[in-house]
N, C-alpha and C positions, 0 to 999 in steps of 0.2 A: 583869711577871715572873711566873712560873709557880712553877715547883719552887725552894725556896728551899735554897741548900746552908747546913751547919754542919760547923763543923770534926769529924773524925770522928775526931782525933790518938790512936794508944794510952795511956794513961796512962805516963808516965816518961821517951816515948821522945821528947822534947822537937820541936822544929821541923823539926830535920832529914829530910828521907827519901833513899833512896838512889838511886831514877830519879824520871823525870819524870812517868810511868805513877801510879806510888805515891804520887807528891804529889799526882794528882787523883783518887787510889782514893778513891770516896763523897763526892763534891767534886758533879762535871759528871752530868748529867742533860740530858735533852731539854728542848728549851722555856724554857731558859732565854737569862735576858740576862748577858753577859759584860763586862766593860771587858779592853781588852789595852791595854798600853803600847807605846809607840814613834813612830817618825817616819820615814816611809816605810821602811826596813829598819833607821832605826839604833836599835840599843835596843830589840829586840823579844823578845821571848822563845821563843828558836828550836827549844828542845825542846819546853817545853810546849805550844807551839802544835803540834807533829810529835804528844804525847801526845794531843790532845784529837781531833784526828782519828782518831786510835786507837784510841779510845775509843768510836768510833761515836756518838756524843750527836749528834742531831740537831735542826731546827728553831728552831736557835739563832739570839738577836739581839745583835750585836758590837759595842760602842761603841769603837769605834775612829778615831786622825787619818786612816788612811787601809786598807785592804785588801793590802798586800801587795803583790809581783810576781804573774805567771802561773808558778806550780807550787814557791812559795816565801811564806813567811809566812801572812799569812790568805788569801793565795792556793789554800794546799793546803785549806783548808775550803771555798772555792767549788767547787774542782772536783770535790768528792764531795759536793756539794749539801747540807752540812751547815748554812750559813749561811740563814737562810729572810731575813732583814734587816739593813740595815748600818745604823748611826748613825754619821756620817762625814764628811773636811770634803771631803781630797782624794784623787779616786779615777783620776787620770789616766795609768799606769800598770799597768794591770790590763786585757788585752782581755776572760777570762773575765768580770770582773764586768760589763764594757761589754756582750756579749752578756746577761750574763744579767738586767741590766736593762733593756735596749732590748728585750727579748722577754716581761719583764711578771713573769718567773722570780725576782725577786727585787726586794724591799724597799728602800728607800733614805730613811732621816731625813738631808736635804742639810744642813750648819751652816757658818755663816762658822769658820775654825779658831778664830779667839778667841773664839768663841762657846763653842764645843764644848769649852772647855777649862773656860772659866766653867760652864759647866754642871755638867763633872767636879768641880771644885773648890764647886760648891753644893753637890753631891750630899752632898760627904766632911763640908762645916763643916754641915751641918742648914739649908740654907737650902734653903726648898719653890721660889723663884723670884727672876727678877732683872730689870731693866730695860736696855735697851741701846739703843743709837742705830744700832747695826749691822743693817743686813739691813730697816730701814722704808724702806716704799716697794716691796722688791720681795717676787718669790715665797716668801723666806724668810718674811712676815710674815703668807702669807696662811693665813688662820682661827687667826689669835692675837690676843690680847687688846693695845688699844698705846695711849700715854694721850700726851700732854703733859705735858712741865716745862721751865719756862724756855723756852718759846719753841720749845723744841724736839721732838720727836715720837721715841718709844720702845716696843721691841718687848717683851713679858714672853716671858722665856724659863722654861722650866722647869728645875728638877736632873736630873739623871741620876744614878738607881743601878745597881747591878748585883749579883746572886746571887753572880757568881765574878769578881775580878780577879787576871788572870794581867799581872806585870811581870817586867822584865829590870835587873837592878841589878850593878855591878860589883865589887864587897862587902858581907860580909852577919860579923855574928855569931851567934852561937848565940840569942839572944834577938829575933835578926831586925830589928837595925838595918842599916840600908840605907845606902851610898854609893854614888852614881850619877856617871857621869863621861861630863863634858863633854855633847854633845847630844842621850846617854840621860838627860841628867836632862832629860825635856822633858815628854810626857805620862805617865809612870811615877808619879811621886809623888802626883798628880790621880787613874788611875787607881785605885792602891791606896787611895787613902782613901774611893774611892766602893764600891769591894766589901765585901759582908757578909762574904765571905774572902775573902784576899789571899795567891797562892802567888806567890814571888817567885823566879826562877831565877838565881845570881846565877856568877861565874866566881870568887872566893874565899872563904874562909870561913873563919872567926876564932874565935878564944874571947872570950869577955865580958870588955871593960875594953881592948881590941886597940885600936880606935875611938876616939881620941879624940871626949868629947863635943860638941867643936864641931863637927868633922867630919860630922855625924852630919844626913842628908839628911831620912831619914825613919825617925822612932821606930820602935823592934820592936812596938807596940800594935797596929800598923795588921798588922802581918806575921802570918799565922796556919801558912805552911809554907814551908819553904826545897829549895830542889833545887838541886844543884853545879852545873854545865856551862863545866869550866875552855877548852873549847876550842869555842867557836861558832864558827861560818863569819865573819859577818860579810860578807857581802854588800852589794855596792856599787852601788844602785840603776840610776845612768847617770855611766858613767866617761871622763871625757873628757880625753883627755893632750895636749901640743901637737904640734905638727908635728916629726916627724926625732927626738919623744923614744924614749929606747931605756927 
């Protein structure tokens, strides 16, 4: 990581900001690494990813499950060459990115998904590294460090952090606790705890005490900026209906 962001918030004017633009005003920089949240389109954060492009920040590295469609999600960042790297598990979906790594155009850290998630999740708990049984033996393992236990042989994986994580949650309050629903809550929570900030775009937003605390996915500690987006698309990766359905 390069340029490291900090929260730039006015004083008073608490979490909220009013577009998506403003939630990453003195956020994104070049060069930096990002964590986004989501799962192939579901739960991804549709503005802010629209803002950051925006934004022109380039030479960016993305820890991401996967890159998007072609001219949708972190799709819109390859196609204006802002992505210089991906960290990622599944990218089959994407022809731009398929061109633009089979031409050398671009980076690619490959991980099993339960890898990449563990890693997310070292990053947020302070753990520098982890052991795993996944991925010894092949390409994943090569020029990394892998020991024995128990008979069996294990790969050291590293954490992953990030300068900025942008997530997608389905409410939010003022003090930026988080409820995710259904199969956004997937890499979002992971995400968030591994950014130094965390803008999270969410479609409602509450007053303090709305949330019941059990309810409550992921603490407002980890939250450092909120942005509304009561009506996202919501796009449907590959939609398959049956035969004669109307």
């Amino acid at each position: 990581m390069t340029a490291h962001a900090t929260s730039t918030r006015p004083a008073g004017s608490g979490k909220v900001y009013p577009s998506a633009a403003e939630a990453l005003s003195g956020l994104v920089a070049d060069g930096q690494t990002l964590a986004v949240g989501g799962f192939g389109l579901c739960g991804i954060p549709e503005a802010l990813i629209a803002a950051l492009r925006d934004s022109g920040a380039k030479g960016l590295t993305a820890i991401s499950n996967n890159a998007g469609v072609d001219g949708f999600g972190l799709g819109l960042l390859l196609e204006t060459r802002q992505i210089k790297k991906m960290i990622s598990s599944y990218v089959g979906e994407n022809k731009e990115f398929e061109r633009q790594f089979l031409s050398g155009e671009l980076e690619l850290e490959f991980n099993p998904q339960g890898t990449l998630a563990e890693r997310l999740r070292a990053g947020g708990a302070g753990i520098p590294a982890f052991f795993t049984r996944t991925g010894y033996g092949t390409v994943v393992a090569e020029g990394k460090e892998t020991r024995e236990f128990d008979g069996h042989h294990y790969v050291m994986e590293t954490a992953l952090k990030a300068d900025v994580s942008l997530v997608k949650a389905w409410k939010a309050d003022r003090s930026g606790n988080l409820v995710f629903r259904k199969t956004a809550r997937n890499f979002n929570p992971a995400c968030a705890m591994a950014g130094k900030v965390c803008v999270a775009e969410v479609e409602q937003l509450v007053d303090v005490g709305e949330i019941d605390p059990d309810h409550v996915h992921l603490p407002g500690i980890y939250v450092d900026r909120i942005v509304v987006n009561a009506s996202p698309e919501k796009r449907i990766e590959q939609r398959t209906v049956s035969a004669g359905a109307k």
